[in-house]
N, C-alpha and C positions, 0 to 999 in steps of 0.2 A: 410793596414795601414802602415804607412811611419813615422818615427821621423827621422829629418834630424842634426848633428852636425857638425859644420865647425870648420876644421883644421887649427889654428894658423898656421901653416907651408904653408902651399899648398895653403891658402883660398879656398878646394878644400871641398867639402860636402861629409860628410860619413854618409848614410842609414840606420838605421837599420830596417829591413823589417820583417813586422809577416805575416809570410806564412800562412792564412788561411785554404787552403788545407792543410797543413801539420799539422797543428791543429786539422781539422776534423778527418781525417784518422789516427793519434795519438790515439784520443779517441777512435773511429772505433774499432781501435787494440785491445783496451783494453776495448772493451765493456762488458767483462766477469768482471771488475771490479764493473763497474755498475748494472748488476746486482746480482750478490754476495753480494754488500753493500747494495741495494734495496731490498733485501730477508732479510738479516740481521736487519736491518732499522726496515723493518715490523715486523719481528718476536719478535723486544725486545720492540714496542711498544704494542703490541696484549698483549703481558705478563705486560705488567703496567697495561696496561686496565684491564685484568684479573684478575689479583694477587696481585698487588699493589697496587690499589686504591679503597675505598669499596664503593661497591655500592648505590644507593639512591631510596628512591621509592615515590610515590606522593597518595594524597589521594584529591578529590575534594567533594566540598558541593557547591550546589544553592542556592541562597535565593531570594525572591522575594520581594524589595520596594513596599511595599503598600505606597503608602503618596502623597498628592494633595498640601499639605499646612504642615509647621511646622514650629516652634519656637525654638533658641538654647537662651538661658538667656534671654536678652530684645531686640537679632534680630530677626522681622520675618522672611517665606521667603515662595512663592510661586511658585510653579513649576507646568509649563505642561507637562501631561505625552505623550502629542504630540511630546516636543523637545525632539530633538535628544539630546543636550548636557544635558539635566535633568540627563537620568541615569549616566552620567559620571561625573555630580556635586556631586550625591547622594551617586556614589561610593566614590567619593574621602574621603565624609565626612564620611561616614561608618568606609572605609579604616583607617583613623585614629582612629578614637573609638576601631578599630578595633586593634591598632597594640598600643594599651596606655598600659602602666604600671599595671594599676590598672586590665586593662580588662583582661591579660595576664596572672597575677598572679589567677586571676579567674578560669581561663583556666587548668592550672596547677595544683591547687588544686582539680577543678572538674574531671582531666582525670588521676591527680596521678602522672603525668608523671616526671623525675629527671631532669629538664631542667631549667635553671633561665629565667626570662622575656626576655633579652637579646637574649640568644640564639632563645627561641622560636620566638623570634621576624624575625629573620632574615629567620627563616623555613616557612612562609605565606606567600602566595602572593594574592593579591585582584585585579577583573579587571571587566568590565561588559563585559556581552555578546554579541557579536553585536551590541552594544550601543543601548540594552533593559535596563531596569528596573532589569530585572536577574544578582544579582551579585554572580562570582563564585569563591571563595575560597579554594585553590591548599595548601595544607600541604606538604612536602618535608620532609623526613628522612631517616634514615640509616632501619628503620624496614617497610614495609608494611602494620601492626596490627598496629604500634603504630601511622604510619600517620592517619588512621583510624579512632582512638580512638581520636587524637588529632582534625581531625576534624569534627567529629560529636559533640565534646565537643562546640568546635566554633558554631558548628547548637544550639546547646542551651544556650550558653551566652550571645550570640552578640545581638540577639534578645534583651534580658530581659536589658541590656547596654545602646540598642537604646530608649527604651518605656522607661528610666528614666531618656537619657539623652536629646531626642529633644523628644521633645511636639508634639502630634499629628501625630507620625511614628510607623511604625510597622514593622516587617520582618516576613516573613513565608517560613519554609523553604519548596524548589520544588523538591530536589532531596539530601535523605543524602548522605554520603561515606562506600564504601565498600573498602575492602581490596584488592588491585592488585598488584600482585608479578610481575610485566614486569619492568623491571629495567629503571628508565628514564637518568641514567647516572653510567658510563660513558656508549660512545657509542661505543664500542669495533672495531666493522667494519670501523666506520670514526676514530679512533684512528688511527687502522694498515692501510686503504690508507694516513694518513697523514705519519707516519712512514715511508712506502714505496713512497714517493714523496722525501720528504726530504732527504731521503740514495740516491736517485736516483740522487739531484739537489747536493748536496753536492761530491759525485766520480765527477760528471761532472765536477763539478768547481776546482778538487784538480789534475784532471787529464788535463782539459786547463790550470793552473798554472804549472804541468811538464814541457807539453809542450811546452810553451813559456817561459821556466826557461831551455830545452833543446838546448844545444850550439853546439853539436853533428853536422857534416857534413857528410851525409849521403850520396850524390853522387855527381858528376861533378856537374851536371844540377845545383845544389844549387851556387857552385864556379861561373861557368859561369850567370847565370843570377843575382844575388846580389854582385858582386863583379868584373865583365869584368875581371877579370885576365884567362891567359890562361891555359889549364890543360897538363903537364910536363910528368904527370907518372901517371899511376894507380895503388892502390897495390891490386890482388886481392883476394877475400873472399876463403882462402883455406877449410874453410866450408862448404862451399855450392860445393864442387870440385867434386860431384855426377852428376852436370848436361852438359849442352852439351859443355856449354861457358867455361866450365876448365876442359874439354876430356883428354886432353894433359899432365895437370896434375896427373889427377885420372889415366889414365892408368902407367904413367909413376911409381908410387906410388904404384899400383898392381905387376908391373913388379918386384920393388923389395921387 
């Protein structure tokens, strides 16, 4: 990559050139950064997931639409239980009955639980199965007992809800909820590889900004090919005067 700027003086073009090799081999060098910060990364995400953010647990119920035909006020409505989109009208209209005010507070008072309509609202979720007739209702909470309790309360109000509020439906439940301690969130393992990506993309990108933020002349070869000027002198690395290339020195340096 090339940006070129012309010199009022010279009308003559000055280069500035990003050595992509020296960009690689930069990072290369310093791949101990990346992963240090990739370790790091993961390790303080794994401990969010852990320690810092509390767990949730779900509880599910079945229910099965019995209904061929039914009436909500003065609409009728006829449904085959051939279509396919039947069960996912019948959910949607459940789903509402389902997540109203009034039904909620039902809910609440029948399972006991310390939660306003509001929130419980937000802890349910409703969807059919396979777009059958079977609608299945997911509880979400901080306890495993109390998603439980919370939806098996749902196995017995929704029902009694629907037979008062459309004409000619029924619900039965197919499967109530039991208690399962398997945490469905967070996900501790996709937490820590996101953490360990992110520490990884993140060094990468702070160690190519060095680099290319590196103005350092590092040997001839850089002078001569970005700059055509000739090389005059060398000063060399009395550092490195262990190896063969500065003999002359290191013994001389021994000697006295």
């Amino acid at each position: 990559m090339e940006h070129a700027k012309i010199n009022s003086n010279t009308n003559a073009k000055e280069y500035y050139v990003i050595d992509l090799a020296h960009v690689i081999k930069s990072v290369w060098h310093r791949a101990w950064v990346v992963v240090i910060s990739s370790v790091l990364a993961a390790a303080i995400a794994f401990s969010i997931a852990a320690f810092g953010i509390t767990p949730t647990y779900s509880s599910s119920i079945m229910l099965y639409v019995n209904n061929s035909s039914f009436t909500v006020g003065d609409l009728g409505f006829s449904i085959s239980s051939s279509e396919i989109s039947a069960a996912q009208s019948l959910v949607k209209t459940y789903t509402v009955l389902l997540k109203n005010r009034t039904t909620l507070e039902k809910i609440i008072k029948a399972t006991e639980v310390s939660y306003t309509w509001e929130e419980l609202y937000d802890m349910i979720e409703a969807a059919p199965v396979n777009e059958t007739e079977i609608m299945e209702v997911t509880v979400t909470t901080t306890d495993p007992y109390e998603a439980e309790k919370i939806a098996n309360g749902i196995a017995k109000i929704l029902p009694q809800r629907v037979s008062e509020i459309v004409e000619g439906s029924s619900m039965e439940v197919v499967d109530s909820a039991i208690a399962v301690n398997k945490k469905v969130a967070p996900n501790i393992t996709q937490f820590t590889a996101i953490g360990f990506v992110l520490g990884a993309l993140l060094s990468v990108v702070l160690l190519v900004v060095l680099a290319l933020l590196d103005n350092t002349i590092h040997d001839e070869e850089y002078i001569i090919n970005n700059y055509n000027y000739p090389v005059l002198a060398k000063i060399p690395d009395l550092l490195d005067s262990g190896t063969k290339k500065y003999s002359y020195y290191n013994s001389y340096k021994k000697s006295n």
